[in-house]
C-alpha positions as CSV (number, residue, x, y, z in Angstrom):
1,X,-51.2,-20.5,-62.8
2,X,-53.8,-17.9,-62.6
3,X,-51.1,-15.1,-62.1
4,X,-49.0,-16.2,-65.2
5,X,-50.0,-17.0,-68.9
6,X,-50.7,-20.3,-70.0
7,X,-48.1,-21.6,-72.1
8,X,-49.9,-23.7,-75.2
9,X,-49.0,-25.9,-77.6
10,X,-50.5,-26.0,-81.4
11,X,-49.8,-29.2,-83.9
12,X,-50.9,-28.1,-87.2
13,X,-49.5,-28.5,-91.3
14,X,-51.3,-25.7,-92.8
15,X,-48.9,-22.7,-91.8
16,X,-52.2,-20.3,-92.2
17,X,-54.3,-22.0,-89.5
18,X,-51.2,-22.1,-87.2
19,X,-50.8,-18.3,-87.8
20,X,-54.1,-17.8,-87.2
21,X,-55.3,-19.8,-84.1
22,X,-52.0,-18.6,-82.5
23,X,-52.8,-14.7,-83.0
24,X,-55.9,-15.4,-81.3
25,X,-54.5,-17.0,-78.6
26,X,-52.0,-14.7,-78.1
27,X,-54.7,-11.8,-78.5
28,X,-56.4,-13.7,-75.1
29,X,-52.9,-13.7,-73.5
30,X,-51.3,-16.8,-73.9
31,X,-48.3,-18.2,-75.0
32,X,-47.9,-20.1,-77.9
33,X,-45.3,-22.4,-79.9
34,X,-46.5,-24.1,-82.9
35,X,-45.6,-27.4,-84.8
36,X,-46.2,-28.9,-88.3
37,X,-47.3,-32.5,-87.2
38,X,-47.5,-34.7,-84.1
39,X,-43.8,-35.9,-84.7
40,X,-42.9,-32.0,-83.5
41,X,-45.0,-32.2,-80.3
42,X,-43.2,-35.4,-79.6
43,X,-39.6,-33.2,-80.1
44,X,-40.9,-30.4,-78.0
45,X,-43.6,-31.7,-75.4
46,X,-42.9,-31.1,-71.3
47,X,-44.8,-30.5,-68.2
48,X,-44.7,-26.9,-69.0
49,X,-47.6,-26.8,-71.4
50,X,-50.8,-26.1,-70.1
51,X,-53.3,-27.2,-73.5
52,X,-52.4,-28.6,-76.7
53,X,-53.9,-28.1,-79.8
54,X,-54.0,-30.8,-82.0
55,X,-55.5,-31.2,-85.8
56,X,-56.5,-34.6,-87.1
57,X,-55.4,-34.8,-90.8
58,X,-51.5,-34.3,-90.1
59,X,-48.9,-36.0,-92.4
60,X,-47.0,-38.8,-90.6
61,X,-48.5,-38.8,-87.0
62,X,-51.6,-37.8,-87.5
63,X,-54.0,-36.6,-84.6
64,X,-54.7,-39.7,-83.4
65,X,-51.1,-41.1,-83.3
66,X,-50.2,-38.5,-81.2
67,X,-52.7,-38.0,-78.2
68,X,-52.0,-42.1,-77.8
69,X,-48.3,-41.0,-77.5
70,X,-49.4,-38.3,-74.9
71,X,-51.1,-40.6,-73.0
72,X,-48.4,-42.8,-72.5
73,X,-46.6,-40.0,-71.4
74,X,-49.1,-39.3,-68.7
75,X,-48.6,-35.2,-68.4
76,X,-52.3,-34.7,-68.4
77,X,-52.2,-31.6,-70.5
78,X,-56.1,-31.2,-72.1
79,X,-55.8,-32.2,-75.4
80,X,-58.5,-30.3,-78.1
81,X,-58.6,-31.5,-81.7
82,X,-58.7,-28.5,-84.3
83,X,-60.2,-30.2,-87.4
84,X,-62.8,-29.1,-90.0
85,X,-63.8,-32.4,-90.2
86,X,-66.4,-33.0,-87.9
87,X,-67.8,-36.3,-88.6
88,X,-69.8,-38.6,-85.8
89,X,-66.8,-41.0,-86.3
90,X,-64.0,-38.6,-85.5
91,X,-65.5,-37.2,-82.5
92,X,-66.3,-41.4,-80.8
93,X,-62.7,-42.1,-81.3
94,X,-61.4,-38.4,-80.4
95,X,-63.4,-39.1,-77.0
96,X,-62.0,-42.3,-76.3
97,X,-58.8,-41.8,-76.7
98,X,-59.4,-38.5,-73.8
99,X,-59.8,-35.8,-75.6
100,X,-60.9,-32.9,-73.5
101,X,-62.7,-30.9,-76.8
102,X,-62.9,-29.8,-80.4
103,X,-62.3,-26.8,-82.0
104,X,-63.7,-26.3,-85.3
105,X,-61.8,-24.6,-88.6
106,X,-62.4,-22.2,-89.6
107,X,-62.5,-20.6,-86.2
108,X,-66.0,-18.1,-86.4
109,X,-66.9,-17.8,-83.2
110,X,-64.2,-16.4,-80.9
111,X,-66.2,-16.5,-77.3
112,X,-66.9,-19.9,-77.7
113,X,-63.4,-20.6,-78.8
114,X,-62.0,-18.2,-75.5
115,X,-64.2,-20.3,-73.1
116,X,-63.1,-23.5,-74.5
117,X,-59.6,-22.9,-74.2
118,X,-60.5,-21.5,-70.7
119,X,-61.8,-24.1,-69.4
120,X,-59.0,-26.4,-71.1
121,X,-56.7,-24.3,-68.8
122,X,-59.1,-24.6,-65.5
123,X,-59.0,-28.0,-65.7
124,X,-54.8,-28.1,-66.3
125,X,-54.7,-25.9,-63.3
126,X,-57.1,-28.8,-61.3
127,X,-54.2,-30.9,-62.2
128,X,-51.5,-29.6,-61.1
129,X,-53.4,-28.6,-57.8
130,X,-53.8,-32.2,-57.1
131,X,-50.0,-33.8,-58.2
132,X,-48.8,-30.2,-55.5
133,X,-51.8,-31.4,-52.7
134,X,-49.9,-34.9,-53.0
135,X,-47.0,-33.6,-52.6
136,X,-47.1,-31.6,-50.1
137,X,-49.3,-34.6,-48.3
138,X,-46.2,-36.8,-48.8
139,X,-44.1,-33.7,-47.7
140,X,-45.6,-34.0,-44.6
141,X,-45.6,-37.3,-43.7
142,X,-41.9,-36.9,-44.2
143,X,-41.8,-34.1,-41.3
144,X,-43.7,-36.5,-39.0
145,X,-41.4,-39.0,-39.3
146,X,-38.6,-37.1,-39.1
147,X,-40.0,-35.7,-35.6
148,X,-40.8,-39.2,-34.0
149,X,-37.2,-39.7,-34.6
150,X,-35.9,-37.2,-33.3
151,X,-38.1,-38.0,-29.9
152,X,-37.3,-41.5,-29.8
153,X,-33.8,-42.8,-30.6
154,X,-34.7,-46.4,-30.5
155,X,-36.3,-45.9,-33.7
156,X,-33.2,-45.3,-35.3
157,X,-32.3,-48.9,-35.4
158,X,-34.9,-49.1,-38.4
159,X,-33.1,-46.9,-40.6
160,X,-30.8,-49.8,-41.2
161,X,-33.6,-51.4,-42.9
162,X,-35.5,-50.4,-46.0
163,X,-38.6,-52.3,-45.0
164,X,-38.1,-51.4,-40.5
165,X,-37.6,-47.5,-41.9
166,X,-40.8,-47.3,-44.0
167,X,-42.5,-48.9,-40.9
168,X,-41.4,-46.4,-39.2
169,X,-43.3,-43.8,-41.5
170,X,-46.8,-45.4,-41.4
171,X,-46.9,-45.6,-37.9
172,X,-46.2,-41.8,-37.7
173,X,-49.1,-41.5,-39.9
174,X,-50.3,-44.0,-38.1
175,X,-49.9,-41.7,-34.4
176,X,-51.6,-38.5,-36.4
177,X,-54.6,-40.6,-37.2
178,X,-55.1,-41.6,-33.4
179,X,-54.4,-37.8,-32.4
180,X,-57.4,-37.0,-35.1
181,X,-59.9,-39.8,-33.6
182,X,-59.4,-40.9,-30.3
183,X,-61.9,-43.7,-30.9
184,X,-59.4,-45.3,-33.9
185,X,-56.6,-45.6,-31.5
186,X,-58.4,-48.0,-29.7
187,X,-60.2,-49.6,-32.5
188,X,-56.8,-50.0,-34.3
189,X,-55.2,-51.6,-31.3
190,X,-58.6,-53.9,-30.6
191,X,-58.4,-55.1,-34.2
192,X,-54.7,-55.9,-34.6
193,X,-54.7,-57.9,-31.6
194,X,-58.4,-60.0,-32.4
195,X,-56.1,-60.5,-35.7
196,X,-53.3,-61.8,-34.0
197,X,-55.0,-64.3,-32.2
198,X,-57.1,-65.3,-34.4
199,X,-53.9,-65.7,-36.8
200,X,-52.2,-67.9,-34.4
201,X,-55.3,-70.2,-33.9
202,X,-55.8,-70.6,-38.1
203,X,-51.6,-71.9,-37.8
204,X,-50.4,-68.9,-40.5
205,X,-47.4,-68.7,-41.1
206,X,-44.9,-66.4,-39.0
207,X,-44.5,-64.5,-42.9
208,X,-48.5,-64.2,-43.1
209,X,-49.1,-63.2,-39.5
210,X,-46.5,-60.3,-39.8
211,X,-48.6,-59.2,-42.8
212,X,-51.9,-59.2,-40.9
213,X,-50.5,-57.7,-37.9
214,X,-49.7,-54.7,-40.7
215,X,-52.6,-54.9,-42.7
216,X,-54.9,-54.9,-38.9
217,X,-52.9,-51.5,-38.0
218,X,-52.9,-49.6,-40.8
219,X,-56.2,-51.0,-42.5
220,X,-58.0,-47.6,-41.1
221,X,-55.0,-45.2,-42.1
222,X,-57.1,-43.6,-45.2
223,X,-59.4,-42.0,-42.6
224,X,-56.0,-39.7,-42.0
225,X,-56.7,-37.4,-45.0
226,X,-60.5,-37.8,-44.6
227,X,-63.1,-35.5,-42.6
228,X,-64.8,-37.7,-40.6
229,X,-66.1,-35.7,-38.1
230,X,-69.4,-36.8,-38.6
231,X,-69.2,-40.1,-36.8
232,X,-68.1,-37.8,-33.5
233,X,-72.4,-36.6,-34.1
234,X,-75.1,-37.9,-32.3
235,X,-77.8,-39.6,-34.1
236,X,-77.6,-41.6,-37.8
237,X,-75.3,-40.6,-40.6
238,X,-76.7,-39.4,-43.9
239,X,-76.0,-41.2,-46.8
240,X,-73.6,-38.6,-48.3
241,X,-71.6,-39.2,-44.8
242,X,-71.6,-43.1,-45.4
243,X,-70.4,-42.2,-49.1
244,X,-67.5,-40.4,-47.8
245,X,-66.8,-43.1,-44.7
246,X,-66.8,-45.4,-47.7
247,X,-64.3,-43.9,-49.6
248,X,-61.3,-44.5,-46.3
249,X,-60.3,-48.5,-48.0
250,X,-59.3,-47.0,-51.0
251,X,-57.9,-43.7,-49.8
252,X,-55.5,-45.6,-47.5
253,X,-54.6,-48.4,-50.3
254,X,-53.0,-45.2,-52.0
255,X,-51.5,-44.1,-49.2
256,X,-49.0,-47.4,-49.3
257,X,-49.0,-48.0,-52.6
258,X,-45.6,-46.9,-53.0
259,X,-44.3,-49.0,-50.3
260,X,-43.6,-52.2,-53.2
261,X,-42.8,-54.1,-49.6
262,X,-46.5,-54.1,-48.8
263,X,-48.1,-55.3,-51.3
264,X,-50.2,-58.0,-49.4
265,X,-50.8,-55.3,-47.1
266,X,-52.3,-52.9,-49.3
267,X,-54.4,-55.3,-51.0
268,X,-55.7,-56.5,-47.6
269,X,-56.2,-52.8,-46.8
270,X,-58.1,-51.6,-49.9
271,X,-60.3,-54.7,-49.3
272,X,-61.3,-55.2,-45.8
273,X,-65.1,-54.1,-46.5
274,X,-65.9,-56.6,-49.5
275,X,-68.0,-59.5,-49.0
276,X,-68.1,-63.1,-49.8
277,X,-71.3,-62.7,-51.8
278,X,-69.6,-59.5,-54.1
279,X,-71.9,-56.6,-52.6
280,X,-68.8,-55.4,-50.5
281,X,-66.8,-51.8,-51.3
282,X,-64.7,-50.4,-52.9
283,X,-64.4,-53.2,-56.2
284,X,-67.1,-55.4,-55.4
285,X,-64.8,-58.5,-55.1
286,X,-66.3,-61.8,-54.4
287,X,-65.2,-64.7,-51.5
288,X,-62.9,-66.4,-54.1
289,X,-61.4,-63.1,-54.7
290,X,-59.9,-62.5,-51.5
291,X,-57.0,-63.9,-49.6
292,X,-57.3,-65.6,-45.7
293,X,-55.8,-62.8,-44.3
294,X,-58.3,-60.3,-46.0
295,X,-61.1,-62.7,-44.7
296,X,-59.3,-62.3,-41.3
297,X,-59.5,-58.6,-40.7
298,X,-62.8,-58.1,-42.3
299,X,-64.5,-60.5,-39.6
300,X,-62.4,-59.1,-36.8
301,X,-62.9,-55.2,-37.7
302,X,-66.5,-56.1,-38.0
303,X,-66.8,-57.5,-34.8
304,X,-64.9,-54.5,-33.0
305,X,-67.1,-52.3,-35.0
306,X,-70.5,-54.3,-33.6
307,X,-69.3,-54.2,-29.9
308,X,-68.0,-50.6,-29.8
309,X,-69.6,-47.6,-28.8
310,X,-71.1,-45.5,-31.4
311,X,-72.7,-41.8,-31.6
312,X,-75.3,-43.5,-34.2
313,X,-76.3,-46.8,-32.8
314,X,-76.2,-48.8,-29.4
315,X,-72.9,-51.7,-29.5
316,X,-74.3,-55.1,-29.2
317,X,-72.7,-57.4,-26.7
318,X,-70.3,-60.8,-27.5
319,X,-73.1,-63.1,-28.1
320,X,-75.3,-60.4,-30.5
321,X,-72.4,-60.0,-32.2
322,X,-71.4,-63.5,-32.7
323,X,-74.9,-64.3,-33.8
324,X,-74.7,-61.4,-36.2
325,X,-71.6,-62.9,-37.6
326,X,-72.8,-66.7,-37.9
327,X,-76.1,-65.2,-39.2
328,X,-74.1,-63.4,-42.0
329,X,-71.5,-65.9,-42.7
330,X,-71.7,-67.2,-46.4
331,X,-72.9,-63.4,-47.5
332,X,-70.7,-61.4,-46.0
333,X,-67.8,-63.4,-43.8
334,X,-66.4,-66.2,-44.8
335,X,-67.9,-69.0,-42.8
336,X,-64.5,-71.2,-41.6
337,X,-63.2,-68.1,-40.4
338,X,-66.0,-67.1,-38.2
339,X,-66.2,-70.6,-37.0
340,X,-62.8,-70.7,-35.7
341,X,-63.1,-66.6,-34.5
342,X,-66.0,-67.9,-32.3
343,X,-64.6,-70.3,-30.7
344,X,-61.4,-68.0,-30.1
345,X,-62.8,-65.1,-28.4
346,X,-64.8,-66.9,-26.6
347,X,-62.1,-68.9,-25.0
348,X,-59.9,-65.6,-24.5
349,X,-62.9,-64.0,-23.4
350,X,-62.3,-61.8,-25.6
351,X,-65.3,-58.8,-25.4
352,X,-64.3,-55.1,-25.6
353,X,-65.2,-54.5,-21.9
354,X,-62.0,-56.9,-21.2
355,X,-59.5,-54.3,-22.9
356,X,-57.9,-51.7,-20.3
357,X,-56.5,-48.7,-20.2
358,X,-52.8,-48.0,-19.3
359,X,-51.3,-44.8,-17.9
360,X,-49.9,-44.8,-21.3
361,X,-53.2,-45.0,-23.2
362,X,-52.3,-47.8,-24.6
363,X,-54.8,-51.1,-24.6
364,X,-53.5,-54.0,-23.5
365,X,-54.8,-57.5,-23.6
366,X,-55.5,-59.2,-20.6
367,X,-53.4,-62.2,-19.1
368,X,-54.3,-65.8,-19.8
């Protein structure tokens, strides 16, 4: 965008302001196509626009009418109101309905009125920069899954299925996540399987536990398009590290929103790091807020996370962990799932010491 004009878009009913503001504009280099009311940007609005220029007082649509429109329409074009009226009332509901600016009439001061429109344009070209990094994200996901295809043709059984295929894609995003963090692989693995058996001994249902086998391997896949390098560092994290750590639930919720089939999953996902008592992250959700199986996977990643090796702290042992997790039931874990996660591990013997290594690299369980 910065190599090519920015194409804008004015919505006015006095033919002399539309003359004017458009000379200007085009004086600064843009391009411009005017319209008498907000029933014309309706007619002629697209993706292609970079700004739009609205005035309040229009016959028919006025203003108003129209932004609501846009947003429904969800371009994210920066919309600036153009109106001589500048009462306290006018600019509340300009605001609220996400207006980006004003611009008053008669137009006096033409810097001020360049930078506005500039930055109108900066932020269009933020915009766009995002919807292209998603893109190309999604793009490359694509590539990956196309590659572990190609390398394994058992996989192509799943391309028979909607649901088996899309599988298929998160766990190739799902391999470049344990290529970025050796330590996730084996936290991944750990958790799905504490999961599983912890599943079986609550009796879910065959439905549920395939959920919560999902949920348990993909619940860390947001830390794919994250920089977290600074857990690899010796000593504590800042709290502008823990901010970003933070931000992984939410990140990988997005990640498979558009998989409609996983919708348990992704809810599970986003909210494996809330609390019973509310004080949890990302949405603060309280204990009657969340499902079993959320309640599941935040108790066993927790315990994974207390027993494993970290740069920043020393892992506690089965017992100091249990403890931790009895001592925070009712706050943070749900209390009947601890109780019956307790008793599990312990009579699998369950500790992260027990977990071994393949030629593979794979962890296994061991034998009963």
């Amino acid at each position: 965008m910065q190599n090519k004009k920015a194409k804008i878009l004015i919505a006015d009913d006095d033919p002399m302001v539309r003359n004017t503001v458009s000379k200007i504009l085009e004086m600064f280099g843009h391009r411009v196509e005017t319209v008498v009311d907000g029933s014309g940007v309706m007619e002629v609005i697209n993706d292609s626009f970079d700004v739009i220029i609205l005035d309040i007082n229009m016959p028919g649509m006025d203003g108003f009418a129209t932004i609501s429109q846009l947003n429904k329409m969800e371009y994210d074009i920066p919309v600036l109101f153009l109106t001589g009226a500048g009462s306290m009332d006018y600019a509340v509901k300009a605001i609220n309905l996400g207006a980006y600016d004003f611009l008053t009439k008669p137009i006096e001061d033409l810097d001020i009125f360049n930078v506005k429109i500039r930055r109108a344009i900066e932020k269009r070209m933020y915009v766009i920069k995002d919807r292209l990094y998603r893109e190309a994200l999604e793009d490359d996901v694509r590539k990956k899954a196309e590659m572990l295809e190609e390398q394994n043709k058992l996989l192509l059984t799943y391309s028979e299925n909607l649901e088996k295929a899309t599988v298929q894609l998160m766990s190739s995003m799902q391999n470049a996540m344990e290529e970025k963090d050796y330590y996730t692989a084996g936290h991944t693995m750990r958790v799905t399987e504490y999961a599983a058996v912890l599943g079986r001994a609550m009796d879910l249902k065959e439905e549920d536990q395939l959920v919560l086998r999902r949920a348990s391997q993909f619940h860390d896949i947001g830390k794919l398009v994250i920089d977290l390098s600074c857990i690899q560092k010796p000593g504590k994290l800042t709290e502008e590290e823990w901010i970003l750590i933070r931000k992984h639930p939410s990140v990988g919720a997005n990640i498979v929103k558009p998989l409609k089939f996983m919708g348990r999953e992704r809810f599970i996902i986003r909210h494996h790091h809330e609390r019973i008592d509310g004080k949890g992250y990302p949405d603060g959700m309280h204990g009657n807020q969340l499902d079993q199986l959320t309640k599941i996977l935040t108790v066993v990643d927790s315990y994974d996370a207390m027993t494993s090796k970290r740069n920043y702290r020393k892992n506690m042992d089965m017992e100091e962990a249990l403890t931790e997790l009895h001592s925070c039931s009712g706050t943070q874990f749900d209390r009947d799932t601890v109780e019956v996660f307790s008793k599990t591990i312990v009579h699998y013997n369950l500790k992260s010491s027990v977990f071994t290594e393949d030629f593979f690299g794979k962890y296994t369980l061991p034998k009963n």
